[in-house]
C-alpha positions as a printed Julia matrix, in Angstrom:
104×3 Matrix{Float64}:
  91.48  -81.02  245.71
  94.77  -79.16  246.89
  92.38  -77.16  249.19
  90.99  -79.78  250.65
  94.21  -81.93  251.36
  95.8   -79.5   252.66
  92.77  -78.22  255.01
  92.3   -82.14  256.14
  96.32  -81.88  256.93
  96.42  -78.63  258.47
  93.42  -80.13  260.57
  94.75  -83.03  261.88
  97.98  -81.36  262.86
  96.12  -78.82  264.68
  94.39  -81.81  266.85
  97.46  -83.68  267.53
  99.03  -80.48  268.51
  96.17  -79.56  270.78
  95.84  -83.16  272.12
  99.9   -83.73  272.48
 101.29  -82.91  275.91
 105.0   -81.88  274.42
 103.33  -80.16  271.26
 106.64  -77.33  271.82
 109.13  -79.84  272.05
 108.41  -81.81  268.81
 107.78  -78.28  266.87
 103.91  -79.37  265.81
 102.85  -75.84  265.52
 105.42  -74.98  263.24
 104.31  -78.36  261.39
 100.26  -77.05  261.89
 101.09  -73.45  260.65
 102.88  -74.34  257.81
  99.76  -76.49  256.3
  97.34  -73.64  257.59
  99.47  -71.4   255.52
  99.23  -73.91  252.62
  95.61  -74.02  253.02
  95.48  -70.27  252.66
  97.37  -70.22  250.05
  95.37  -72.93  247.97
  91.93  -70.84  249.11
  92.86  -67.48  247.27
  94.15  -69.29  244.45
  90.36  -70.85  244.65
  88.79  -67.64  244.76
  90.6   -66.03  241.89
  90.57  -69.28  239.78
  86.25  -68.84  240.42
  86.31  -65.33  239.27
  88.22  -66.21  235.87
  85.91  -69.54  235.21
  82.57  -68.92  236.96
  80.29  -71.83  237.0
  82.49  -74.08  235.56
  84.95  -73.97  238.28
  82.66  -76.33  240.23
  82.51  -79.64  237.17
  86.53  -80.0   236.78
  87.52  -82.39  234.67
  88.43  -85.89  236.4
  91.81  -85.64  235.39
  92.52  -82.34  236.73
  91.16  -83.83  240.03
  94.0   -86.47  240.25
  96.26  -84.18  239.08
  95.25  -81.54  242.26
  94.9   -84.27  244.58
  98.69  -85.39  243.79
  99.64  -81.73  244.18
  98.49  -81.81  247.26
  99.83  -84.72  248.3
 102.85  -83.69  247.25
 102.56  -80.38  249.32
 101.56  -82.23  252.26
 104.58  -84.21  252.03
 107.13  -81.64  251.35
 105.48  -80.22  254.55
 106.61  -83.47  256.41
 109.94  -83.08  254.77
 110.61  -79.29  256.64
 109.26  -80.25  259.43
 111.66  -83.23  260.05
 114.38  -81.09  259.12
 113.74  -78.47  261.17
 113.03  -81.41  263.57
 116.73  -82.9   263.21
 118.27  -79.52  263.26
 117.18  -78.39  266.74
 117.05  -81.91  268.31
 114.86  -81.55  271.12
 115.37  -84.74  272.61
 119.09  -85.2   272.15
 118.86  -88.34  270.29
 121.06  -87.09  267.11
 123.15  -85.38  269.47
 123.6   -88.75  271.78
 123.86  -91.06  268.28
 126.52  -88.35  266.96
 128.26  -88.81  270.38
 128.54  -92.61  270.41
 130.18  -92.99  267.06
 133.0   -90.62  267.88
């Protein structure tokens, strides 16, 4: 289930960043790389977690299922977390800056 949500994620990002005129102003490919990385990442631990439990890799228990899917979540979100970080700190629009500005 952490495959798949973040696959799905990395997905959509990659659309919206295809589809969105200022995709290098509002950093969506750092966004986009960061769950394609993820996704990587969740796909070799796949691979080697098949290799240890063969067959059985494919009838998880349905508590281990929630348990992935809220990992992933949670990965997906942390995600969101950078990117609006990294979205604050370089300010492409000026709005922090301007908001910073007024107050002083």
């Amino acid at each position: 289930m952490t495959l798949l949500t973040t696959v799905f994620a990395a997905i959509i990002v990659t659309i919206i960043w295809y589809k969105s005129p200022n995709r290098s102003e509002m950093k969506l490919g750092t966004l986009s790389l960061m769950y394609w990385g993820a996704s990587l990442m969740w796909f070799i631990d796949a691979i080697f977690e098949y290799a240890e439990l063969k067959e059985e890799y494919f009838t998880p228990a349905p508590v281990d299922m929630l348990n992935d899917f809220f990992l992933g979540l949670s990965v997906v979100a942390l995600g969101l977390i950078i990117w609006l970080v990294v979205l604050f700190i370089k300010d492409p629009k000026g709005v922090v800056r301007t908001a910073l500005v007024k107050k002083n």
